[in-house]
C-alpha positions as CSV (number, residue, x, y, z in Angstrom):
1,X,33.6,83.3,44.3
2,X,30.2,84.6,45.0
3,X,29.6,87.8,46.4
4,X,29.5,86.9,50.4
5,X,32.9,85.7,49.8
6,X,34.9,88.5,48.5
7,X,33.2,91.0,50.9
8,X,34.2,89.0,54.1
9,X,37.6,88.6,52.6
10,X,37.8,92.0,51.3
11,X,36.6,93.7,54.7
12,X,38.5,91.4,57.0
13,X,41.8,91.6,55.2
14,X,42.1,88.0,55.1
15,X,41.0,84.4,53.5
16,X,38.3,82.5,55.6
17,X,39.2,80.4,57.8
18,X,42.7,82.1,58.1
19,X,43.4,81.4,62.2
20,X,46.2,84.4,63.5
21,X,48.4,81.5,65.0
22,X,51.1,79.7,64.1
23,X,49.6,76.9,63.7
24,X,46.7,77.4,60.6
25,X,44.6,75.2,60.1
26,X,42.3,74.9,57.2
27,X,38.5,75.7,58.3
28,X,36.1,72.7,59.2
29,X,39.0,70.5,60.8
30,X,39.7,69.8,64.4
31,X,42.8,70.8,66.1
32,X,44.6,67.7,67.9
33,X,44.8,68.3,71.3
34,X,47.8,66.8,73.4
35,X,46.2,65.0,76.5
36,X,49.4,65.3,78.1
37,X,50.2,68.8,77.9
38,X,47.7,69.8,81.0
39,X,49.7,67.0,83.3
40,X,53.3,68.4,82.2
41,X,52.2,72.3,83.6
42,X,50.2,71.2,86.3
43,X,53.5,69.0,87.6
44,X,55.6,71.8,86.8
45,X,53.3,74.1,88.9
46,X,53.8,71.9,91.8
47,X,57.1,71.4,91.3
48,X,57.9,75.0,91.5
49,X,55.1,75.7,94.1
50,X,57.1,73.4,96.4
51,X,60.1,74.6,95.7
52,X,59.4,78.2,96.8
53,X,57.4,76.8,99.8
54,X,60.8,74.9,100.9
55,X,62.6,78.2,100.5
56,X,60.2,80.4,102.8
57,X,60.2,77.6,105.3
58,X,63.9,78.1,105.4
59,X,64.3,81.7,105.6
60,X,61.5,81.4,108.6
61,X,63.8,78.8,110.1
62,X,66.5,81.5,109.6
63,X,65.0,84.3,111.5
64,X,63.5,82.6,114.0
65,X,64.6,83.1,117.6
66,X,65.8,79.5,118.6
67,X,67.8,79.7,115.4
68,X,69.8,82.9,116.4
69,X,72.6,82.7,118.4
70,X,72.6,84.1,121.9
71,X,76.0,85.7,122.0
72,X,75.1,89.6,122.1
73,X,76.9,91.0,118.6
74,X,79.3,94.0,118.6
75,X,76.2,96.2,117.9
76,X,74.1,95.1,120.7
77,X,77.0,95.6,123.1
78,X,77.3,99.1,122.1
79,X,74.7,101.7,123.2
80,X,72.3,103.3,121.1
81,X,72.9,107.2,120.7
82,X,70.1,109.2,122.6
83,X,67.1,111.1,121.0
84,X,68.1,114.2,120.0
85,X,67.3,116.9,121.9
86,X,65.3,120.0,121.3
87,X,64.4,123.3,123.6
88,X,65.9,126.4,124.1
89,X,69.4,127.8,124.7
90,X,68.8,127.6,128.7
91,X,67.2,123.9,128.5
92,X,69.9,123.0,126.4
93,X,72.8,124.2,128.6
94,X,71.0,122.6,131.6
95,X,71.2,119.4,130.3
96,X,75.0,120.0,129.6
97,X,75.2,120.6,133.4
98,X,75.4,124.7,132.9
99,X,73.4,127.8,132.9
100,X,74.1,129.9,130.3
101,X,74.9,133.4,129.8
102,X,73.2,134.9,126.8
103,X,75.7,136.6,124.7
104,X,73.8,137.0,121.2
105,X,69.3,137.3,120.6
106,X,68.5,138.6,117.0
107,X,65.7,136.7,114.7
108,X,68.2,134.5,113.4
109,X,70.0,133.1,116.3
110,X,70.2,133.0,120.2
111,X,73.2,131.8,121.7
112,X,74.4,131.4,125.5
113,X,78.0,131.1,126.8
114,X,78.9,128.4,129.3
115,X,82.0,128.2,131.3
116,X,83.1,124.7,132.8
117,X,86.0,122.5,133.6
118,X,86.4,121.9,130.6
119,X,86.5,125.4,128.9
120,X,84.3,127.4,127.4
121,X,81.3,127.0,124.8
122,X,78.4,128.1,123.5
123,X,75.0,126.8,122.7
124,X,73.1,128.5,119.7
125,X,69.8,127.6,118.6
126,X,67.5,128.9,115.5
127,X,64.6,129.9,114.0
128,X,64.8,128.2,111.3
129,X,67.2,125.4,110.0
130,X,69.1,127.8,107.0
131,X,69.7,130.3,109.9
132,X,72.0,127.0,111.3
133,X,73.1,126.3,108.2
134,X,74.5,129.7,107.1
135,X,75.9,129.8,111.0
136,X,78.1,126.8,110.4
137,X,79.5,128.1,107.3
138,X,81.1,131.2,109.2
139,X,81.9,128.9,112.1
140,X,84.3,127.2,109.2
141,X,86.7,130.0,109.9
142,X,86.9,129.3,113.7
143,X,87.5,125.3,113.5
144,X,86.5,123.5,116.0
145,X,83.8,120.6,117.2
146,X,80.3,121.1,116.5
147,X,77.2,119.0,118.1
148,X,74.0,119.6,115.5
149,X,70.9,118.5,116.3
150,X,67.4,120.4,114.8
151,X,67.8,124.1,115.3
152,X,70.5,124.0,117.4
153,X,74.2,123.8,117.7
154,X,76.7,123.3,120.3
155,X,80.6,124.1,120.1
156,X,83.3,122.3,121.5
157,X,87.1,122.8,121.7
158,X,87.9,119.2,121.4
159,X,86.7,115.7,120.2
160,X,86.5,114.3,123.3
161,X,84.2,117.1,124.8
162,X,82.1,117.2,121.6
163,X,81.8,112.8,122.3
164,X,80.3,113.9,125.8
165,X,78.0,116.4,124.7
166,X,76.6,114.1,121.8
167,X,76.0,111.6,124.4
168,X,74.0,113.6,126.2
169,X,72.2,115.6,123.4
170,X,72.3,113.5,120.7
171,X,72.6,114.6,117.0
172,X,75.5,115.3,114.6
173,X,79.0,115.4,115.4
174,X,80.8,118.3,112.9
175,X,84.8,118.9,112.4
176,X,84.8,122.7,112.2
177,X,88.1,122.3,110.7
178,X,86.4,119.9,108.0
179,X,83.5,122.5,107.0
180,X,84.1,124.1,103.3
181,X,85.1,127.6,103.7
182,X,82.6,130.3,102.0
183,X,83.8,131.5,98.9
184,X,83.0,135.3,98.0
185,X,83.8,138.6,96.7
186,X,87.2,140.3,98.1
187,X,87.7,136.0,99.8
């Protein structure tokens, strides 16, 4: 071996013409090349190219409108809940078809009384959402129906009155007798 030799194998790690596939083959020599093997992937291309275009063409034929039936669903009979409301105590009430009387104002909560056919309820709003939060968890102890929308809450004696408000106000109908109770010292 002359010199040349052993320092390209030495620094390389490896013979010459040592090719890192599976396939060695010594150095100087041609690989055979499969004329075929270009026409198999290109037809398998196509094949699978077609066979996804076929499937998007009949999800489109899915969604379209002419495919859809024109019977209105259970969902599209039924209407859609209201944007939830926002605003003060009084704009609140007015919307419930009452002008409050403002029991409670301190920074975290103002709250107005309203007396109607019905009965009697309140409508609280907040400063800030924990203030509601920490207000429903005393309200736990009073039971009740609650209608929650941002920074506000409205109570309600029953279901049915609670149903009316939220269709009116919109938001979150809460079983007072449903919230977890606050656990503390001396409780």
């Amino acid at each position: 071996m002359d010199e040349s030799t052993s320092t390209s194998v030495a620094s390389r790690g490896r013979p010459i013409g040592f090719r890192p596939d599976s396939t060695a083959v010594p150095a100087g020599t041609q690989r055979p090349v499969n004329s075929a093997a270009p026409d198999i992937v290109n037809g398998r291309m196509k094949r699978m190219f077609l066979g996804a275009l076929v499937v998007l063409l009949a999800l489109g034929a899915c969604g379209s409108p002419d495919a859809q039936s024109s019977e209105p669903t259970a969902a599209a009979s039924s209407p859609s809940p209201p944007p939830v409301a926002t605003g003060t105590v009084e704009q609140l009430a007015a919307r419930l078809g009452c002008q409050p009387q403002i029991r409670t104002e301190a920074a975290e909560l103002r709250q107005g009384v309203c007396r109607a056919a019905t009965g009697e309820f309140t409508v609280t709003t907040f400063p800030q959402e924990r203030f509601k939060l920490t207000w429903l968890d005393a309200a736990a102890g009073w039971g009740g129906w609650y209608v929650v929308g941002p920074l506000w809450a409205v109570s309600a004696s029953t279901k049915a009155i609670a149903d009316d408000f939220r269709q009116t106000l919109g938001g979150s109908l809460i079983d007072g007798s449903k919230i977890p109770k606050p656990v503390g010292p001396g409780q």
